[in-house]
BAVOKOL-154042 format. One record per atom (N, C-alpha, C, O): x negated, y, z; residue in three letters. Coordinates in steps of 0.05 Angstrom, whole numbers, plus 5000, padded with zeros to 4 digits. Example, Ala and Ser with C-alpha at 12.3 -4.5 7.8 and 13.67 -1.06 7.14 Angstrom:
<atoms>
473648865156ala475449105156ala473649345156ala471549345169ala474349555142ser472749795143ser474250015157ser473250235161ser
</atoms>
This chain:
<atoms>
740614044054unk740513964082unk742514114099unk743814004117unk742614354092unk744414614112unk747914464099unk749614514116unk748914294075unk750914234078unk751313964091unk753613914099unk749713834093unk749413544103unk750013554134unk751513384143unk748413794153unk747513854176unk751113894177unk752813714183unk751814234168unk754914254173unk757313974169unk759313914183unk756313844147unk759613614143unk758013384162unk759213174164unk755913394175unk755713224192unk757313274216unk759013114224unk756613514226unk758113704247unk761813674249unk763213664269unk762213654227unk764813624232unk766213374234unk768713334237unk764413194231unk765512934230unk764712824255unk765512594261unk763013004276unk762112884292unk762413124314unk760413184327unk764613234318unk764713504340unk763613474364unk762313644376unk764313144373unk762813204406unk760213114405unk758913164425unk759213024390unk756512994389unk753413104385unk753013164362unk751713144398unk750813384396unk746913294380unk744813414375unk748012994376unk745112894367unk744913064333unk745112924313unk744513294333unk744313494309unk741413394289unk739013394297unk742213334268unk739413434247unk738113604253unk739513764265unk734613694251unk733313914264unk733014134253unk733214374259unk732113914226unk731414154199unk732314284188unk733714194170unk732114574192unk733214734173unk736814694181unk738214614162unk737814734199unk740214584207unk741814874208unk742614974229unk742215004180unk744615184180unk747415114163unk747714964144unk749415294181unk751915144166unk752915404141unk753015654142unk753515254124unk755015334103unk756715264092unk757015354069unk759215044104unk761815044101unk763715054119unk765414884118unk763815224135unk765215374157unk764315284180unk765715384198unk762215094191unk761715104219unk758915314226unk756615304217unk760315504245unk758915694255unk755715654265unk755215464281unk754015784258unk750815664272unk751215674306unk750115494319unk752615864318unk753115824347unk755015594351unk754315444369unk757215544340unk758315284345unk756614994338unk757314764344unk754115084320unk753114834325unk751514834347unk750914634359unk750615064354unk749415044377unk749915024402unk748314964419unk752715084405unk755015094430unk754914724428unk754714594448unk755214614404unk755914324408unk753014194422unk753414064442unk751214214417unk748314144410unk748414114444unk748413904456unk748514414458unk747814454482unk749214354496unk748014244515unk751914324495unk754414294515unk754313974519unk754813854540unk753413834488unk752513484483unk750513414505unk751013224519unk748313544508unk746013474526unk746313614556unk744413584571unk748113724562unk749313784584unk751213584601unk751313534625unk752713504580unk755113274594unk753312974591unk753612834611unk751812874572unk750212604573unk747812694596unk746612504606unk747212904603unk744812894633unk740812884621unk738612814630unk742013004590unk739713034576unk738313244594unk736113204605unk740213514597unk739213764607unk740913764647unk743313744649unk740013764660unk740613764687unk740913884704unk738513924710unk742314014722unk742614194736unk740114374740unk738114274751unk740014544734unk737814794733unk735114764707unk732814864707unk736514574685unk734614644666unk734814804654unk736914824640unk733014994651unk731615234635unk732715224608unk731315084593unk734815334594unk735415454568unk733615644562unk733815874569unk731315504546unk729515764529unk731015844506unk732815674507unk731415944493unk733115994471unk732216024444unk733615994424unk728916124445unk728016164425unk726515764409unk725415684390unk727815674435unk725615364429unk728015254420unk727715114400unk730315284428unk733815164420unk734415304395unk735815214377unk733115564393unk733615584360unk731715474338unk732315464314unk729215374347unk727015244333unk728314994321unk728514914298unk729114864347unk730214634341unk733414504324unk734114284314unk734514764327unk737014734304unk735714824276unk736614734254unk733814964277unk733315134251unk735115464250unk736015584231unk735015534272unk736715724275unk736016024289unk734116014304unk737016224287unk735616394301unk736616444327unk738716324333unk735816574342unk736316554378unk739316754380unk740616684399unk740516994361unk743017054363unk744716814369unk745816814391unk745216574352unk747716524358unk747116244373unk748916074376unk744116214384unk744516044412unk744916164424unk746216054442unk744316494432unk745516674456unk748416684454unk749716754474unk749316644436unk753116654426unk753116464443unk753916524466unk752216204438unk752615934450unk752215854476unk753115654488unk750616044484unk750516074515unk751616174528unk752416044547unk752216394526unk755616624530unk757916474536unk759216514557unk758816234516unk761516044521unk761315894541unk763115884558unk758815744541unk758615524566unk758215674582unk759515584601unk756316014595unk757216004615unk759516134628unk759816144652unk761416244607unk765116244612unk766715994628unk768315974646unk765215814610unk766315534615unk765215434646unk766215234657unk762815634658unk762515574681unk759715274686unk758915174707unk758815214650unk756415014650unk754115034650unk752414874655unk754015404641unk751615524645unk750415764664unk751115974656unk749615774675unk748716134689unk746516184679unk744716034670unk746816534681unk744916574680unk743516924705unk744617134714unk741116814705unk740017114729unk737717174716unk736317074698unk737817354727unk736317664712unk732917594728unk732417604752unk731117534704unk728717454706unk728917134709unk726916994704unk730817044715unk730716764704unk731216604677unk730216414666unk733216794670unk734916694638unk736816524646unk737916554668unk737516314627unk739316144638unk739315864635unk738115744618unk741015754655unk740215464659unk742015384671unk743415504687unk742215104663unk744814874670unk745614914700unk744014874719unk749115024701unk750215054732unk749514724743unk748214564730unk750514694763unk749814524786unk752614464779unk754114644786unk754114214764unk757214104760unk757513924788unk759313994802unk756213764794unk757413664822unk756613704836unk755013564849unk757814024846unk757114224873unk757913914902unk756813854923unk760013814888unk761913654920unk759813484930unk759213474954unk758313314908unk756913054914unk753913194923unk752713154944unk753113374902unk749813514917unk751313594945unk749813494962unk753313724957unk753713814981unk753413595002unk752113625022unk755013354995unk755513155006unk752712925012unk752812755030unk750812954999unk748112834988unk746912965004unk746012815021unk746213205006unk743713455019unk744613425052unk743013455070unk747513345059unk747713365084unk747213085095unk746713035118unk747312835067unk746812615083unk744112625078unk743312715099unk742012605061unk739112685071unk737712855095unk735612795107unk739413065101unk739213185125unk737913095148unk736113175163unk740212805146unk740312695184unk738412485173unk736212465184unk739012335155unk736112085153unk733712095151unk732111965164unk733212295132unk730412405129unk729112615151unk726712655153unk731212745170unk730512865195unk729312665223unk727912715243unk731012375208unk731012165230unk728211915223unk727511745239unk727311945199unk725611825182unk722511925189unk720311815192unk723612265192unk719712375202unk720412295222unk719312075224unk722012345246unk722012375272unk720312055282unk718512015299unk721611865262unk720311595279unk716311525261unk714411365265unk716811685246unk714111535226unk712111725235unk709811665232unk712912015250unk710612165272unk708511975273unk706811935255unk708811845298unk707111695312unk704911615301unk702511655308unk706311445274unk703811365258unk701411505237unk699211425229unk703111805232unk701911955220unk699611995232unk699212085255unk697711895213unk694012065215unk693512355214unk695412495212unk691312465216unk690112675214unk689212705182unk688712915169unk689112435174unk688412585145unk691512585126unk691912705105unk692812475137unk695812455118unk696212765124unk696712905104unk695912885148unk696413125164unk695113365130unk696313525116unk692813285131unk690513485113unk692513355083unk693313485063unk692613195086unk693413195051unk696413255051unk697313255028unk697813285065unk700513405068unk700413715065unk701813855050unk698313785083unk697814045077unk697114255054unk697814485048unk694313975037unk693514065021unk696514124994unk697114294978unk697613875003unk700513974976unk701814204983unk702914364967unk701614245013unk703414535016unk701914715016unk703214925018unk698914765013unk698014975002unk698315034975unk698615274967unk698214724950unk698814794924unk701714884915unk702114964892unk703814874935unk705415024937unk705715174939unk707415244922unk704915464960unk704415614967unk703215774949unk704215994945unk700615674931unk699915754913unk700915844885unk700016014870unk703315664881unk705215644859unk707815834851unk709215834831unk707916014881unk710416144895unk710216454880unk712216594881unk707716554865unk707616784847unk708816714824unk710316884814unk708616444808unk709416384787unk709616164793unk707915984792unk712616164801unk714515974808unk715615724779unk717115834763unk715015474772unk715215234760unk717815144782unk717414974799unk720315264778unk722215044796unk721014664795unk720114524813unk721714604766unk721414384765unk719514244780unk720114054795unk716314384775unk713914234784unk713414234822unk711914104836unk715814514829unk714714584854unk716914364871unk716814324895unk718614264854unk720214024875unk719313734870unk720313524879unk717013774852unk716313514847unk713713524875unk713213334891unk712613794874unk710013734902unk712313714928unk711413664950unk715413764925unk716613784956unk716713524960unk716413404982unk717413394932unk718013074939unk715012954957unk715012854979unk712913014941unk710212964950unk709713004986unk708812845003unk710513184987unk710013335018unk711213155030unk710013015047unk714313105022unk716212965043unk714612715051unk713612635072unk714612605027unk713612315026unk711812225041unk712012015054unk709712415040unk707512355060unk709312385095unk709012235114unk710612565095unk711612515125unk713812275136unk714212205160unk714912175115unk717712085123unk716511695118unk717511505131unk714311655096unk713811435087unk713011185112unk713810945111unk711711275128unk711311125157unk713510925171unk713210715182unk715911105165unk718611065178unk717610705179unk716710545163unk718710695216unk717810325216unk721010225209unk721110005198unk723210325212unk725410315201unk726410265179unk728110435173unk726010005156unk726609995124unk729609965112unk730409895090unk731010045139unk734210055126unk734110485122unk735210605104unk732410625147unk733210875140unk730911055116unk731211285107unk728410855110unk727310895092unk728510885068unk728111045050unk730410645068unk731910615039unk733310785037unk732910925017unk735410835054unk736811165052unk735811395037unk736711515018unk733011435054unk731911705051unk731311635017unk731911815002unk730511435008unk729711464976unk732611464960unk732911584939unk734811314975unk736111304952unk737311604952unk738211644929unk737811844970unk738012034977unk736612174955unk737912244936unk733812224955unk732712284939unk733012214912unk733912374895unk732311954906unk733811854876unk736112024865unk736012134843unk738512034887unk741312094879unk739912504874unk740112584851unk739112634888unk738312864884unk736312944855unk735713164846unk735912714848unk734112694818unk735912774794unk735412934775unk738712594799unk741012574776unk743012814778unk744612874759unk742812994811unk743713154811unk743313474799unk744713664792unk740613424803unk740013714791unk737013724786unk735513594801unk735913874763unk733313814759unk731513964786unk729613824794unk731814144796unk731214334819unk733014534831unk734314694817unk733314534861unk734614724873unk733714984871unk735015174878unk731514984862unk730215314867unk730515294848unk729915054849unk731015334822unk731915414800unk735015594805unk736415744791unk735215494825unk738215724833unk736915964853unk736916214853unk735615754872unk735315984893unk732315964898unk731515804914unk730516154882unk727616164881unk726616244910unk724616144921unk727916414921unk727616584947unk726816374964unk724916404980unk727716224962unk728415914981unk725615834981unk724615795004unk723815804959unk721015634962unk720015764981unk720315635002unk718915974984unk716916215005unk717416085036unk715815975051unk721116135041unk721315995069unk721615695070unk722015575091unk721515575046unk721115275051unk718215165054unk717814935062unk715515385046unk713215285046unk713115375077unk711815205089unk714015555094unk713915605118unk714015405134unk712415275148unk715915385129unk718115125149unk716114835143unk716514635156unk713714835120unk712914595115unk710514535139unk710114325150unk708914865144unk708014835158unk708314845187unk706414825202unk711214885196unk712414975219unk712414535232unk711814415253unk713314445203unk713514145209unk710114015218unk710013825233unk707714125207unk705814065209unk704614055241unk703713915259unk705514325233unk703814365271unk705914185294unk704814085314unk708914145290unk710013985316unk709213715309unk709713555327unk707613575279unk706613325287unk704713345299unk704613155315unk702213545301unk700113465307unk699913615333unk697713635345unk702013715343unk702813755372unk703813615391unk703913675415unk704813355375unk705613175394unk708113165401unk708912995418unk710413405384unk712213485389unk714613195403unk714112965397unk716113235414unk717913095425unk720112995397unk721013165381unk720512795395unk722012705376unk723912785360unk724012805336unk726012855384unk728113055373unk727913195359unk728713195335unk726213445375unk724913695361unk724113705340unk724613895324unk722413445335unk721813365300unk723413425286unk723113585267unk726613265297unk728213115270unk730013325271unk731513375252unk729813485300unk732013725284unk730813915268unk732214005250unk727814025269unk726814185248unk726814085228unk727814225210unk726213865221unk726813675195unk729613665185unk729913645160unk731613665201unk734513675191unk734613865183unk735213885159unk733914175203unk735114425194unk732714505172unk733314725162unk730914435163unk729514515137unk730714435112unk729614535093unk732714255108unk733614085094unk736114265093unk736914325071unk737614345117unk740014415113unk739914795098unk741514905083unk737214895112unk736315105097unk736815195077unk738115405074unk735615015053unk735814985024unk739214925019unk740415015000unk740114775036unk742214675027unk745114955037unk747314965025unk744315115056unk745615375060unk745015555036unk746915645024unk742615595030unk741915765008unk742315714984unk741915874966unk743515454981unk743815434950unk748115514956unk749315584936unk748715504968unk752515504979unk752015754973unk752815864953unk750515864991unk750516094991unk750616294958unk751916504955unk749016194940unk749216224913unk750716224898unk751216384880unk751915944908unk755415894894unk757116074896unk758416194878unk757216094913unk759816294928unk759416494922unk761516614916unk756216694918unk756616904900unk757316874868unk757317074854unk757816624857unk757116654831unk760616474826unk761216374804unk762316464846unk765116344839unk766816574837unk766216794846unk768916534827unk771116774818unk772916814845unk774016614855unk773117004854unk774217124878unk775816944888unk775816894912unk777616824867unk779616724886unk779016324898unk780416164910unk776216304885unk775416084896unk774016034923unk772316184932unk774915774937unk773415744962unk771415674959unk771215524940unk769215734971unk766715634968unk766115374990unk767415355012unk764915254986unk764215045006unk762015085029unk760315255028unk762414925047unk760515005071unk759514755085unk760814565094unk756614815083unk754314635099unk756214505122unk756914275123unk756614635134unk757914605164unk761014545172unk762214715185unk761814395167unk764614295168unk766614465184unk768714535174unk765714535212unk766914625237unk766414935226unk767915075241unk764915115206unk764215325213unk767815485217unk768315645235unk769915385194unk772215565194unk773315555218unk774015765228unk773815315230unk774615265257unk773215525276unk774515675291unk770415545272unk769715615294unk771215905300unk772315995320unk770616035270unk771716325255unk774616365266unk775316595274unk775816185266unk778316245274unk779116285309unk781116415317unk777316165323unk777616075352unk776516335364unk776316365388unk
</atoms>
């Protein structure tokens, strides 16, 4: 099997759909190069997605391999800039289309800021309690943080506020927004964990100006700037984690202008 697994490997370099069993090489392809292929394969097809969790001991189960030379294999990709990794997180798939998530997070911003602002009105008192109730199971989740599961309750949260919208051209926005943020990355707090604590804040900061009656605006700009929040804090990440001589990108279009004036 271990020569079948290898002369498969070489006949097939970019491909990373690997034999499971027992999958060691013994005619010159390295167990980390099959694992460098394996990983780097399900990285570029969108198997593994921006901030999925490289366990390593489960990536060597699955080659048949031991966790040294998927750690080899993780080392190259994140040279190559496909992987990171942080200390108490391990490591997990970089964020490859920084331009389009930047470009995406700022157009969700204004629609989905503009989406609660009009579907207020209709919001009940019990949508109110069961909005809440998700941002308490959030809140709850924030000791032992599940990136994945904790943006699946943000989707939840939103939903209940933004779904009202009597507007079905900026409803469609706000989902396909969302949709497009699905293919982008599996979770943003998988980069920037810090981020959940003041995003469960901000969930209830949104709570109390519905059931205050808040003035419209006021809605849709706390709703913008909660959105743009996450979306500062994750730049903000980048830019520590790019090589000096790269520009980092910025939420705010005007900010260099301003810097300069």
């Amino acid at each position: 099997m271990a020569a079948e697994v290898a002369d498969w490997t070489l006949r097939h370099p970019q491909d990373g759909t690997v034999p499971t069993t027992g999958a060691r090489s013994t005619t010159g392809v390295s167990k980390s190069q099959l694992a460098y292929q394996w990983i780097k394969a399900r990285i570029t097809d969108g198997t593994f997605t921006p901030g999925y969790r490289l366990v390593l001991g489960t990536i060597g189960k699955e080659l048949g391999i031991s966790v040294v030379p998927v750690r080899e294999a993780v080392r190259r990709l994140e040279a190559e800039r496909l992987v990171t990794f942080e200390r108490n997180v391990g490591a997990q798939v970089a964020m490859i289309e920084e331009t389009e998530y930047l470009f995406t997070m700022q157009t969700l911003s204004v629609v989905e800021g503009v989406a609660t602002a009009l579907s207020a009105p209709f919001i009940t008192a019990v949508d109110i309690a069961r909005a809440r109730t998700v941002n308490q199971a959030m809140n709850a989740s924030l000791d032992d943080l599940d990136p994945h599961r904790f943006t699946e309750l943000n989707l939840e949260f939103h939903s209940i506020l933004f779904e009202d919208c009597p507007n079905p051209h900026i409803l469609d926005l706000v989902h396909r927004g969302w949709n497009r943020m699905n293919v982008l990355r599996d979770s943003t707090f998988s980069f920037v964990p810090g981020r959940a604590r003041e995003s469960v804040a901000e969930h209830e900061n949104l709570l109390r100006l519905i059931e205050s009656g808040a003035d419209a605006l006021v809605l849709e700009l706390a709703a913008r700037g909660h959105r743009t929040g996450t979306l500062d804090a994750f730049l903000a990440y980048q830019a520590s984690h790019q090589a000096p001589e790269a520009t980092p990108l910025s939420a705010d279009p005007t900010a260099a202008t301003r810097k300069r004036a």
